[in-house]
C-alpha positions as CSV (number, residue, x, y, z in Angstrom):
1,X,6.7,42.5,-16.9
2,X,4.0,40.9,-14.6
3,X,5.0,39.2,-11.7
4,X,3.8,35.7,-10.8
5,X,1.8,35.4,-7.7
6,X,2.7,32.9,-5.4
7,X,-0.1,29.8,-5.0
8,X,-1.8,30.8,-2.1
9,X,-1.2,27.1,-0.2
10,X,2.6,28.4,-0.6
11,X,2.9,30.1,2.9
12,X,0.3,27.1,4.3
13,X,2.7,24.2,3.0
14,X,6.2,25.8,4.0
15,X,4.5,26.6,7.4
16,X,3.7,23.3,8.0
17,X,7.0,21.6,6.9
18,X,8.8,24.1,9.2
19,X,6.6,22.8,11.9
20,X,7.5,19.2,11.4
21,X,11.4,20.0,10.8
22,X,11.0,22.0,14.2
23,X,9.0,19.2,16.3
24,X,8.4,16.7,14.7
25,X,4.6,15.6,14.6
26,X,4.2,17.4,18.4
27,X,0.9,18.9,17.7
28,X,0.0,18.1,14.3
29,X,-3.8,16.8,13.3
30,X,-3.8,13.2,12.0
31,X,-5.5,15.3,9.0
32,X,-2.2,17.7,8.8
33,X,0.2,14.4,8.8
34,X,-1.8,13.1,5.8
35,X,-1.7,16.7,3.8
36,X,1.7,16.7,4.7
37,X,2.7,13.0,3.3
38,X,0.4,14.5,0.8
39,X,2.4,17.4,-0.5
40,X,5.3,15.3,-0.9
41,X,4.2,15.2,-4.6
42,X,1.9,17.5,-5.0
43,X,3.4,20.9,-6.8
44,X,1.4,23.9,-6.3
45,X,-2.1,22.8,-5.1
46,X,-3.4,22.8,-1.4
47,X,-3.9,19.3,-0.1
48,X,-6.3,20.1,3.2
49,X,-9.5,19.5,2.0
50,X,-8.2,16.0,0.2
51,X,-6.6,15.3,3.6
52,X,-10.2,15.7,5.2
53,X,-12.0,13.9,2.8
54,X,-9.5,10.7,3.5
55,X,-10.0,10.9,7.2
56,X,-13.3,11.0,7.4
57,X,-13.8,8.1,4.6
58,X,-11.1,5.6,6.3
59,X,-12.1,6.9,9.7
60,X,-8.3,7.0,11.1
61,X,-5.1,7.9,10.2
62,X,-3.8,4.6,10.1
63,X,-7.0,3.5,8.1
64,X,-5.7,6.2,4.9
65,X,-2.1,4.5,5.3
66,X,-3.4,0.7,5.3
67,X,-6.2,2.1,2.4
68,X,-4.9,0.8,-1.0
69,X,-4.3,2.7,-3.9
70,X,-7.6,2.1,-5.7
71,X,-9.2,2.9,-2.4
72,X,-7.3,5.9,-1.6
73,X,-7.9,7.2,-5.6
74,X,-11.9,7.3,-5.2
75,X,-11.3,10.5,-2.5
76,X,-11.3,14.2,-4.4
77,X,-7.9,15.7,-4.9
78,X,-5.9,12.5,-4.1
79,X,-4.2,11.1,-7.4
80,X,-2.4,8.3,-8.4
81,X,0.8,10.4,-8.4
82,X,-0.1,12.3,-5.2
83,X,-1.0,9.1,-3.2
84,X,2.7,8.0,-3.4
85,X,3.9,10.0,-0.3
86,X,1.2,8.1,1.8
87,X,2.2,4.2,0.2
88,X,5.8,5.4,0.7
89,X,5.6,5.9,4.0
90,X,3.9,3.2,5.0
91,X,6.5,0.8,2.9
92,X,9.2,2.8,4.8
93,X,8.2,2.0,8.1
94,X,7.1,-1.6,7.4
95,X,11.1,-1.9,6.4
96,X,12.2,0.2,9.2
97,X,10.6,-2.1,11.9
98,X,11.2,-5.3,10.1
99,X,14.9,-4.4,9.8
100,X,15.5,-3.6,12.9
101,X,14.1,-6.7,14.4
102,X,16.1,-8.6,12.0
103,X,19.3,-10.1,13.7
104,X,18.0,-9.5,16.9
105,X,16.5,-11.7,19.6
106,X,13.0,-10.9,20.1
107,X,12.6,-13.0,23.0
108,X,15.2,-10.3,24.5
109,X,13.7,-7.6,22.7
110,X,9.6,-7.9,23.0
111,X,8.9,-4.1,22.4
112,X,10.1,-4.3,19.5
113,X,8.4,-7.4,18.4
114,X,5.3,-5.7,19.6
115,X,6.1,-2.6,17.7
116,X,6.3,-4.1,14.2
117,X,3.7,-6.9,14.5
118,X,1.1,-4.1,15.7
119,X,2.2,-1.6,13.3
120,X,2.0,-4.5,10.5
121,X,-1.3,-6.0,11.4
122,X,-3.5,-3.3,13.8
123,X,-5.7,-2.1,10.7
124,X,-6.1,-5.2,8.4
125,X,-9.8,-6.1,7.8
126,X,-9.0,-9.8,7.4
127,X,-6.7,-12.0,9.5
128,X,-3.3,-12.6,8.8
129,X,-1.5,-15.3,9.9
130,X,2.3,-14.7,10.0
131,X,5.3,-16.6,10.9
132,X,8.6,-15.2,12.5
133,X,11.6,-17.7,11.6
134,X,14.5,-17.9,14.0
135,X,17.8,-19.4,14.2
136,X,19.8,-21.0,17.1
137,X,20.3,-18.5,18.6
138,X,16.8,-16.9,19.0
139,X,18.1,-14.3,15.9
140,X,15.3,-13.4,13.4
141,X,15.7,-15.1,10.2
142,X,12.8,-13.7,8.0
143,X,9.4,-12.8,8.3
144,X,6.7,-13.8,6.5
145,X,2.7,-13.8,6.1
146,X,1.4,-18.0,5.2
147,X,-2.2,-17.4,5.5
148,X,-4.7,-15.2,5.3
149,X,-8.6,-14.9,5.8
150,X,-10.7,-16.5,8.4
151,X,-8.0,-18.4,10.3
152,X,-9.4,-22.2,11.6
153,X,-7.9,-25.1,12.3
154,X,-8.8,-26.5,8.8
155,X,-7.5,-23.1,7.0
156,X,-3.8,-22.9,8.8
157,X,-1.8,-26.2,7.5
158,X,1.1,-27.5,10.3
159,X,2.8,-29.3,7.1
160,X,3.0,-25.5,5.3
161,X,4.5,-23.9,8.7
162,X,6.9,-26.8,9.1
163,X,7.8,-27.0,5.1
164,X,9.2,-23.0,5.6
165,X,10.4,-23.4,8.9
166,X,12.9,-25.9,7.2
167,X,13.6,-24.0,4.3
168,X,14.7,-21.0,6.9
169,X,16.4,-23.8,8.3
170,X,14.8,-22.5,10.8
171,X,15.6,-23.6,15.2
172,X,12.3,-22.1,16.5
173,X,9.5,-20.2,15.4
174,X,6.9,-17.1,16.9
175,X,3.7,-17.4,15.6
176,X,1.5,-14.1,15.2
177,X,-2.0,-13.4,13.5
178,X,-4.2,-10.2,14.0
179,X,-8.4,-9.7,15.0
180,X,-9.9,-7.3,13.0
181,X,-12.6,-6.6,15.6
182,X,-10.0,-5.6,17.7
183,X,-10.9,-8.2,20.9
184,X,-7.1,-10.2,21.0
185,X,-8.9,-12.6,23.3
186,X,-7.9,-16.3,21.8
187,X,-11.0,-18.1,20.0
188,X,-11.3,-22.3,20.5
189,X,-9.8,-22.2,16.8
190,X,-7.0,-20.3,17.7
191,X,-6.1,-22.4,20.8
192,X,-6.8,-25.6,18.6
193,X,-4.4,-24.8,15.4
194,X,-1.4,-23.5,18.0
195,X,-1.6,-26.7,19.7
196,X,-1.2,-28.4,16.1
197,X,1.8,-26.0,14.9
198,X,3.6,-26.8,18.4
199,X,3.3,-30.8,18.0
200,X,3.8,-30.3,14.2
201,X,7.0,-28.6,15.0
202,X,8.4,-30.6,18.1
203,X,7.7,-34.0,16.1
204,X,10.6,-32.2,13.6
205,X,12.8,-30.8,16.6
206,X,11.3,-27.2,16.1
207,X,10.7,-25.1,18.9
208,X,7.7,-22.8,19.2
209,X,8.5,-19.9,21.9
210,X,5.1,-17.8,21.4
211,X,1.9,-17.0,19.6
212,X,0.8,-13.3,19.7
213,X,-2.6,-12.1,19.0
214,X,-2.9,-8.8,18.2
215,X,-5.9,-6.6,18.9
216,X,-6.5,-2.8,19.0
217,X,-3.3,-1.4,20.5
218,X,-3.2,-4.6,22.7
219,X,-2.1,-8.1,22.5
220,X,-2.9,-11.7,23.7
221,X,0.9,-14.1,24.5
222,X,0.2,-17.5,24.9
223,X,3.1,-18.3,25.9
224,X,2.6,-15.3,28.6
225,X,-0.4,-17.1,29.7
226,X,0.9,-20.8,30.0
227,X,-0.6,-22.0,26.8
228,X,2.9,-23.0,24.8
229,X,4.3,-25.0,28.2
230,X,1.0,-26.5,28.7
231,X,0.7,-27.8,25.0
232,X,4.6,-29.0,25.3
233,X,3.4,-30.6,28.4
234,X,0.7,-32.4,26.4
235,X,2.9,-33.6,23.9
236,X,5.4,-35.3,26.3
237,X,2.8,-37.4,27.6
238,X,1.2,-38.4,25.0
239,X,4.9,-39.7,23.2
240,X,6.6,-41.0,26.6
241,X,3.8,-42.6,28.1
């Protein structure tokens, strides 16, 4: 009776999953952590040159895991059953941050505010506007993304933040959106519609602690840079004078 042969990629993918049990992703290629998440459900076949193709198409390796399915479908030798170790672990670790900032106070625990709102927003090509709801206590509520697209003052509505801040029954609010190009530098807009949210908010005793824009592995805090006290400032004169 003939043997079976073992697939060739059989020594190549138990090699590499050894690796990863043994050190994590210490010395792995962004290309080898994509065939990896790869092989997850692909029996039998060698993933490499699909791993390749994906990296050079979306450029980086967070650029394959932000990529959607229909994207990620048009490169040779990734499927749609194959592409679910890649969507899966970016869903994972979109719950993993999220859950461990919820119940926490972020005011306490910035790094980790910074770790999920980067790892949420770095790669998206359009802006997202998101809202983080907290309670008396400065202890996240929920999460959510309100708007998306080109964000301006006339595109961001104060009565749709304030309408879920009050449905959160929410005490105070962080408000973060991303730049695609990268710069987190504040734009006249985004100056203009966080001064709106913050008197929107303190006319319906809400507190706004910050506004975070996120660039390419950096970040712009208004309230960091004076702008929320300056705008509560604003507001107090203009209603006590």
């Amino acid at each position: 009776m003939e043997t079976k042969k073992p697939h060739k990629g059989t020594g190549h993918r138990q090699r590499l999953r050894e690796r990863f049990l043994a050190s994590g992703l210490v010395g792995f290629h962004d290309y080898e952590v994509i065939e990896l998440l790869l092989l997850l459900a692909t029996p039998r076949k060698d993933c490499k040159d699909a791993a390749k193709a994906a990296l050079k198409r979306f450029k980086t390796l967070q650029g394959v895991l932000e990529a959607s399915p229909e994207e990620l479908v048009e490169v040779k030798g990734i499927g749609p059953v194959n592409l679910l170790g890649v969507k899966l672990i970016k869903a994972v670790s979109d719950r993993y941050l999220k859950k461990k900032l919820i119940s926490r106070d972020p005011l306490n625990n910035s790094r980790e505010l910074f770790d999920y709102l980067y790892h949420s927003m770095r790669d998206k090509d359009r802006e997202r506007f998101k809202v983080i709801f907290l309670d008396a206590k400065n202890k996240v509520i929920s999460v959510e993304t309100l708007f998306k697209g080109t964000l301006t003052a006339s595109s961001v509505y104060p009565r749709e933040v304030v309408r879920a801040a009050l449905n959160h029954q929410s005490a105070a609010l962080i408000f973060a959106h991303n730049h695609p190009s990268g710069d987190p530098e504040p734009s006249p807009d985004d100056v203009s519609i966080t001064r709106h949210l913050v008197f929107a908010c303190k006319l319906m005793g809400i507190t706004v602690h910050e506004h975070i824009v996120i660039g390419d592995n950096r970040y712009f805090s208004f309230a960091d840079h004076g702008y929320i006290a300056q705008m509560n400032g604003e507001y107090d004169t203009r209603n006590f004078k």
